[in-house]
N, C-alpha and C positions, 0 to 999 in steps of 0.2 A: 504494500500500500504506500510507502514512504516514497517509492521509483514514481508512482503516478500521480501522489502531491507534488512535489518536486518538479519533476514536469510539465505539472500544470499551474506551478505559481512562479516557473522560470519565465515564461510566455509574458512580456510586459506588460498584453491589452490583458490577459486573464487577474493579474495581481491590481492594474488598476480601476476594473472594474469589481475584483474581489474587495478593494479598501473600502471602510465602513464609514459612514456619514448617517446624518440624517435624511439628508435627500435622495440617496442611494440603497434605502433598506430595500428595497425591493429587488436591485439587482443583484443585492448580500444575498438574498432568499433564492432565487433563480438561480447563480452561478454554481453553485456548491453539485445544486440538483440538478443541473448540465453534467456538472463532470461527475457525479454518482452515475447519472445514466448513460453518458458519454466512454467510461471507463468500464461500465459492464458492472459495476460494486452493487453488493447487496444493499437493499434500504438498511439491515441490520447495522451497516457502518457508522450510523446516526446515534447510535447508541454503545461505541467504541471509545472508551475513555480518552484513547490516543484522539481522536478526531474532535471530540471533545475541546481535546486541549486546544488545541489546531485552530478551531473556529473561533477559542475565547484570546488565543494571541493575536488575533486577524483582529478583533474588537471585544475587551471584555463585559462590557454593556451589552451584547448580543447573544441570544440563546440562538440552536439551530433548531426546526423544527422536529418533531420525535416522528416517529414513522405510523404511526397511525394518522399523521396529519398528513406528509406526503402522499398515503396512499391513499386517504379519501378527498383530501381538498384538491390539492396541487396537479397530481397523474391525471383525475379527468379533465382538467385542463389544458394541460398538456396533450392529452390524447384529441380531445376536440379542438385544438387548432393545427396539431398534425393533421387531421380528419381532413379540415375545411381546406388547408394547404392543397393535398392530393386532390382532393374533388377538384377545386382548381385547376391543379396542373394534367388532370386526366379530361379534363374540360377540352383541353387546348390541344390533346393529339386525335388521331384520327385512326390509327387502328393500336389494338393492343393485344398482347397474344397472353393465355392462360396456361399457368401450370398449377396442377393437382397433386394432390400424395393424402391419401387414408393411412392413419396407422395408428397403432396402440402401446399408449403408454405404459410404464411398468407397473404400474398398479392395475392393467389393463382395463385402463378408459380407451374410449374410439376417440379418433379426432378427424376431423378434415383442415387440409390447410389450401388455401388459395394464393397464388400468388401471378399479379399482374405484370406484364413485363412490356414494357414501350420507348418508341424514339420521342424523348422531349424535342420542343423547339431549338435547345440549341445542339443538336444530334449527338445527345449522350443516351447511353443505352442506362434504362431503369429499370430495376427489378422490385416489386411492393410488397409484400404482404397485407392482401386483402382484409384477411380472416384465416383465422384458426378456431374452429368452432368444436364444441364437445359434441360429441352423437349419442345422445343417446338412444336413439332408434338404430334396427339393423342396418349394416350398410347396403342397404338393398339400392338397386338402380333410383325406383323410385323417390328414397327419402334424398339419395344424392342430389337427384334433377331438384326437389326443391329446393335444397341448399344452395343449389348453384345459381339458380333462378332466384333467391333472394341475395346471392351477393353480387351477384351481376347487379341485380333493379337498383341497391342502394349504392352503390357506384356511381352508378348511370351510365354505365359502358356497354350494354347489350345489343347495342346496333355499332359499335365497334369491334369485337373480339373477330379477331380472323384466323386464330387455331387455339386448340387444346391441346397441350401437350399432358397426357397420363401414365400412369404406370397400366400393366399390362392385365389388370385384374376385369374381367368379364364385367362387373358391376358400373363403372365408374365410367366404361367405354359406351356403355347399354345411355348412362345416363346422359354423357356427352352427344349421342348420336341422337337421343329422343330430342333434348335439347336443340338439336342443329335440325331435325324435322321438321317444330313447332316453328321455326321462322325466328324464333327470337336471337338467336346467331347466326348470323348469314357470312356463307363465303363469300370475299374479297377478290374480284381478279387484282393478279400481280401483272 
């Protein structure tokens, strides 16, 4: 953890918008939880006497927040303007291609994961993560097509998608194909 402070308070713009004021508490509050989610670190860090300490030499006037607030105030925050961002930026291309994978966790839960992949405006290749959804229903063709069909709808990319790319399992193909029948993904000529 010391290698990723360190590196993240060597960065000039990061320590002077880390230094604490009053006018600045909010970007105190924001940066930390950048680089918590930027470095991969568990929320659990927040509660690390070391970091503790860390945040009270940055300013001893300031607490950090405890992680039941990150995880209920902050993250949907964050989650909803990444959201609006991509909606945004999936606004603005014109086709986009999907990738699929069903699989099961070690507790053996089902999940589906979507993932969107497009040329931005400025011709950088992007790959998203949609949705990663629990199933509790079988993976049958059927339950997948609605999955798919409600994360395409909330997208708004279903008159964009020009391939599926799946893994080779009967089900998921079944669902992709009924999918591409209904009209609601249509092939693109190239």
């Amino acid at each position: 953890m010391t290698k990723h402070v360190f590196s993240y308070i060597t960065n000039k713009q990061n320590w002077k918008t880390a230094t604490i004021t009053t006018k600045n508490n909010l970007k105190f509050r924001r940066r930390p939880r950048g680089f918590i989610d930027k470095s991969l670190l568990p929320l659990s860090i927040v509660d690390d006497p070391n970091f503790v300490a860390f945040v009270k030499c940055i300013d001893a006037r300031k607490g950090f927040p405890c992680r039941n607030t990150i995880t209920y105030n902050y993250h949907p925050a964050l989650y909803e303007e990444a959201r609006l961002k991509l909606i945004h930026e999936l606004e603005r291309v014109d086709y986009v291609a999907l990738t699929t994978d069903c699989w099961t966790s070690l507790n053996n839960y089902s999940y589906l994961t979507v993932t969107a992949h497009y040329i931005n405006p400025k011709m950088k290749r992007v790959s998203r993560v949609l949705k990663t959804v629990h199933m509790e229903n079988n993976h049958t063709a059927d339950n997948l097509r609605n999955e798919l069909f409600s994360i395409v709808d909330r997208w708004g990319i279903r008159n964009k998608i020009v391939g599926v790319v799946t893994d080779n399992t009967a089900n998921i193909k079944k669902a992709v194909f009924i999918i591409r029948l209904s009209g609601r993904v249509q092939p693109h000529p190239y």
